[in-house]
C-alpha positions in Angstrom: 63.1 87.0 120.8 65.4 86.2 118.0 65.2 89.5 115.6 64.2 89.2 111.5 67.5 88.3 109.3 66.2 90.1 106.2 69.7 89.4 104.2 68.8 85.6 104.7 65.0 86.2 103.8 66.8 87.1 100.3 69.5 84.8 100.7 71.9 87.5 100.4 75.2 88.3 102.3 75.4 91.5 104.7 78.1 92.9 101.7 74.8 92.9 99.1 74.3 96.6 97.4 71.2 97.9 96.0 71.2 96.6 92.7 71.9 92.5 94.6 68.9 93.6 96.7 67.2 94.6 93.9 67.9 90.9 92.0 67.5 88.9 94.8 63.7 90.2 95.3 62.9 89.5 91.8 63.9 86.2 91.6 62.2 85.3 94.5 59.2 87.3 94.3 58.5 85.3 91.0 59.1 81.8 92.5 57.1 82.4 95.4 53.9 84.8 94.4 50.6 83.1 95.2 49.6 83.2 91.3 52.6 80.7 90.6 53.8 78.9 93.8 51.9 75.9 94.9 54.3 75.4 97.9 53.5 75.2 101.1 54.1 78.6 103.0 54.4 80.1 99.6 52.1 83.2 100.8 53.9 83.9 103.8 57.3 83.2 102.2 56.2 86.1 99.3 55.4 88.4 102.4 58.5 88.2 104.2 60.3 88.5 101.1 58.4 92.0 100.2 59.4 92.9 104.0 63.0 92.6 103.5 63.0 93.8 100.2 61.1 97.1 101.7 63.8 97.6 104.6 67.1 96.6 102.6 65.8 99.1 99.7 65.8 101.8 101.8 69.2 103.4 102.6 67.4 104.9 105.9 66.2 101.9 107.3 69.1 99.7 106.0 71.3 101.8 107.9 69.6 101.4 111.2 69.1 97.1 110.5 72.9 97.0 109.9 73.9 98.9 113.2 71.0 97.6 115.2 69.2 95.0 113.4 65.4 94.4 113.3 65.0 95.2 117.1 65.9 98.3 116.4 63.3 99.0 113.3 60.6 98.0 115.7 61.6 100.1 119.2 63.9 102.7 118.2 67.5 103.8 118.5 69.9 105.6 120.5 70.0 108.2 117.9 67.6 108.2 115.2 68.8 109.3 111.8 67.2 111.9 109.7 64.6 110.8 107.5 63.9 107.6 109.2 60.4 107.3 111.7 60.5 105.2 114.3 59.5 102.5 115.4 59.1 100.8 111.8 56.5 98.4 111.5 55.6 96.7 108.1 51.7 97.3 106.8 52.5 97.5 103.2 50.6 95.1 101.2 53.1 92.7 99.3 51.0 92.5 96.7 51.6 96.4 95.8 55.0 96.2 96.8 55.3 93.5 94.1 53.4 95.7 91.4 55.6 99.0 91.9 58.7 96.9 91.4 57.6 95.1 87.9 55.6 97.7 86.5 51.7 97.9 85.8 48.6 96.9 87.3 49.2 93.0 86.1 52.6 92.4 86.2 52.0 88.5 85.6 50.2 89.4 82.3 52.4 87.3 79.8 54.5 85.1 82.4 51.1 82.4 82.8 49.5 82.7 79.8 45.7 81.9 79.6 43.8 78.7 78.2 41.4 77.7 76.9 38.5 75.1 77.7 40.6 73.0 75.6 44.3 73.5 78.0 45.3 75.1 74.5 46.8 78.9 75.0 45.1 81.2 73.7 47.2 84.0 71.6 47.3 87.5 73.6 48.5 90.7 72.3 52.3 90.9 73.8 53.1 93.5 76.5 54.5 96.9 76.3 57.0 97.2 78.9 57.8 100.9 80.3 61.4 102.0 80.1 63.7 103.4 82.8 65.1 106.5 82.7 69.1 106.0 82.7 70.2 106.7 86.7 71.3 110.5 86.8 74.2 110.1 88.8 75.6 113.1 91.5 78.7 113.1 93.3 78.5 113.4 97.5 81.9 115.1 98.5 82.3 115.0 102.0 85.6 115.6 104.4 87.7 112.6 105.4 86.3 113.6 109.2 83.0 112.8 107.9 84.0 109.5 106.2 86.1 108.9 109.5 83.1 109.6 111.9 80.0 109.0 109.9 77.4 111.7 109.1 74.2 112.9 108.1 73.8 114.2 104.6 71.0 116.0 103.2 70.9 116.9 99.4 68.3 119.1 97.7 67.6 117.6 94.2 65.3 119.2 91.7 63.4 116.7 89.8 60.6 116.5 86.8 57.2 115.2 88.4 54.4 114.1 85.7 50.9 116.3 86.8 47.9 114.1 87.0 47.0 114.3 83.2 50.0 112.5 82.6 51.6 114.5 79.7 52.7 117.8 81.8 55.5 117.8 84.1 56.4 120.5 86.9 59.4 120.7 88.2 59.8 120.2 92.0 62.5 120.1 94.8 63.0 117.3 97.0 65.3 116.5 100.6 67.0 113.4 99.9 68.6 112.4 103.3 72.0 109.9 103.3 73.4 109.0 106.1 77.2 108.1 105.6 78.7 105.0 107.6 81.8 105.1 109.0 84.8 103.8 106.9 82.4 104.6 103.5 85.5 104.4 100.9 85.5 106.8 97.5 83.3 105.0 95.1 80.6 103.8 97.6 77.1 104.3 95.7 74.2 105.3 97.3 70.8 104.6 95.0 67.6 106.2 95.4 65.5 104.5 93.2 63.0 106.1 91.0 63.5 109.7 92.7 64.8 111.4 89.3 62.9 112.6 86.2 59.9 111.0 85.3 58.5 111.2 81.7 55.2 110.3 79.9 55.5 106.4 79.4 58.9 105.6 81.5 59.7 104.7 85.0 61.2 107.6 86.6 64.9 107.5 86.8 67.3 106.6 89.7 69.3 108.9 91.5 73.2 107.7 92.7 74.9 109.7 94.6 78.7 108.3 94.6 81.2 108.9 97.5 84.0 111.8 96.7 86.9 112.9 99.2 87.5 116.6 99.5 91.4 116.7 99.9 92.6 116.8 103.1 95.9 118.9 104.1 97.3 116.4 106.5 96.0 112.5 106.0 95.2 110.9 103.3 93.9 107.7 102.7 95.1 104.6 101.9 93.0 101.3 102.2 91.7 101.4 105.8 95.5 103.6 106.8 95.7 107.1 107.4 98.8 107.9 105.7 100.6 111.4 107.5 104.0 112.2 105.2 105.7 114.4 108.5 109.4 116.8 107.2 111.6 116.1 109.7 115.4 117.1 110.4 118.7 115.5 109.6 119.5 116.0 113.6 116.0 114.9 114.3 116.4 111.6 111.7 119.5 110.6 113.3 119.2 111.3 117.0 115.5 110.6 117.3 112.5 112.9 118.2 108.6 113.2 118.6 105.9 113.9 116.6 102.7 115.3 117.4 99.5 115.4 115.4 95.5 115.7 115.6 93.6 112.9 115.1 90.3 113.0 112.6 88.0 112.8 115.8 89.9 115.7 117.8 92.0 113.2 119.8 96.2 114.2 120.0 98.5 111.9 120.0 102.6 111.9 120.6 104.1 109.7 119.0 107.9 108.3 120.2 110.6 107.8 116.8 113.3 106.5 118.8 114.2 104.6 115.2 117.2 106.2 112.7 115.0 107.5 110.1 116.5 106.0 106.8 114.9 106.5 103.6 111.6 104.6 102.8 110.8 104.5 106.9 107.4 104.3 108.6 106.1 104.1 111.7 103.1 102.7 112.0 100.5 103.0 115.0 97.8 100.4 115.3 94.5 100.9 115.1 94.4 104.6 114.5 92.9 104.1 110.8 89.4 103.6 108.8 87.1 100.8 109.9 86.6 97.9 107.9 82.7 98.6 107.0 82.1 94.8 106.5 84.2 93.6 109.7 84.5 96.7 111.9 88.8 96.2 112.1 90.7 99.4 111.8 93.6 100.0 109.6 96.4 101.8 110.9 97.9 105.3 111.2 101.5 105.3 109.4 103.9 107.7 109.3 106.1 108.6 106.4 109.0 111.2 106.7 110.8 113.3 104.6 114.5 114.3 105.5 115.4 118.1 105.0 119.0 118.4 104.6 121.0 121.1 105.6 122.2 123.3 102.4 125.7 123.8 104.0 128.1 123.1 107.0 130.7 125.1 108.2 134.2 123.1 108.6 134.0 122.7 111.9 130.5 121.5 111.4 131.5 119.3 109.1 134.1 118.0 111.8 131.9 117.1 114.4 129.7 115.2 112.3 132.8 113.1 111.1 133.6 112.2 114.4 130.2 112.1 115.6 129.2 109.5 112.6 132.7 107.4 112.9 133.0 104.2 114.1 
């Protein structure tokens, strides 16, 4: 059985981040509620919709979709990430799911407004809208091994919860689980929406965490290439020699410079880089060199490397 394509459900491609998801559901969540669509399907259309809106919303069960797609929501996975349950099944009611997005008990109050027996509208009082909360935003600094393999990441987060009277807050901690995809690039956001400070009359805030590299003493990155800047010898840049080096994943590799090493050269080794995160292709593992030359040379040093260098 052909699985659920829940980026085509909101006519979105697989590249779409939160706030696209976010958009996408809105629009179409208005065109097709009950309340306002008289197409056919329209019901079932505004279900599906609220169903891929719940999974794509959800960095947990986003991340599972886009390694194992819908088949894995409903059966399970090799290795189930923390802070996902499994198997998924959706029971929400779209209706609510529709509510907690727009706000308020009647979120249609003011889109369709009411006539009389006449067809004339009748004049309603307008509607206070709640305000969010700007997005308190956190940095996630991980190792360039964690952004090479892909992790778990959990992040305790202290936030302001309104009691039940609605005017008193206590403060409360929270275990907000991310888990980091392979290739993740600094910059990549990761939004939790409404998990930060709520306040009397607001929507609670969002929390974005945003990706940060801890410096790493031998690779850096580069696009999808590892970049490893190796000092080699003026003998060694001339006659040739061998480099050896760990990998981010443990692996060691030897690699052959059979190659005069002039200024500005690289050698590059395919596919030991980054995955692309949209098309799985891994950049490449270059090397860069720095030449140490000798401070001095005796004269018959000197000599030999005339006649050695000589035509």
């Amino acid at each position: 059985m052909q699985g659920k394509d829940y980026y085509s459900e909101l006519q979105l491609t697989r590249s779409a981040d939160d706030a696209s998801v976010k958009r996408a559901y809105r629009r179409l969540a208005l065109e097709f509620h009950p309340d306002k669509s008289s197409e056919q399907g329209a019901p079932e259309k505004f279900a599906a919709i609220a169903e891929a809106y719940d999974v794509l919303s959800s960095p947990q069960l986003k991340s599972v979709y886009d390694q194992y797609a819908s088949a894995g929501l409903a059966v399970g996975v090799p290795q189930i990430p923390a802070g996902f349950t499994s198997p998924y099944a959706f029971h929400k009611d779209p209706m609510v799911i529709f509510r907690e997005f727009f706000g308020g008990d009647n979120p249609f109050h003011g889109l369709f407004p009411p006539v009389d027996e006449f067809g004339m509208t009748k004049e309603i009082a307008p509607r206070t809208r709640q305000k969010q909360n700007p997005p308190l935003i956190k940095a996630l600094k991980i190792s360039l091994e964690e952004a090479f393999l892909g992790c778990v990441k959990k992040m305790r987060v202290k936030r302001q919860v309104m009691n039940e009277d609605k005017h008193t807050a206590m403060v409360r901690e929270k275990i907000l689980t991310i888990n980091v995809a392979s290739g993740w690039k600094p910059g990549t956001k990761v939004t939790f929406a409404k998990e930060g400070d709520q306040e009397p009359n607001s929507i609670p805030a969002d929390i974005v965490f945003v990706i940060e590299y801890k410096p790493h003493k031998v690779f850096v990155r580069e696009g999808n290439d590892l970049v490893f800047t190796h000092d080699i010898s003026l003998a060694d840049a001339l006659a040739g020699s061998e480099v050896k080096l760990q990998t981010l994943d443990g692996r060691v590799l030897n690699i052959p410079i059979n190659d005069v090493v002039s200024p500005g050269y690289e050698r590059r080794v395919l596919g030991e880089g980054f995955p692309d995160t949209k098309t799985g292709k891994r950049g490449d593992l270059r090397l860069k060199f720095v030449t140490i030359f000798p401070t001095s040379l005796s004269d018959a040093k000197k000599l030999l490397v005339r006649k050695g260098l000589e035509q």
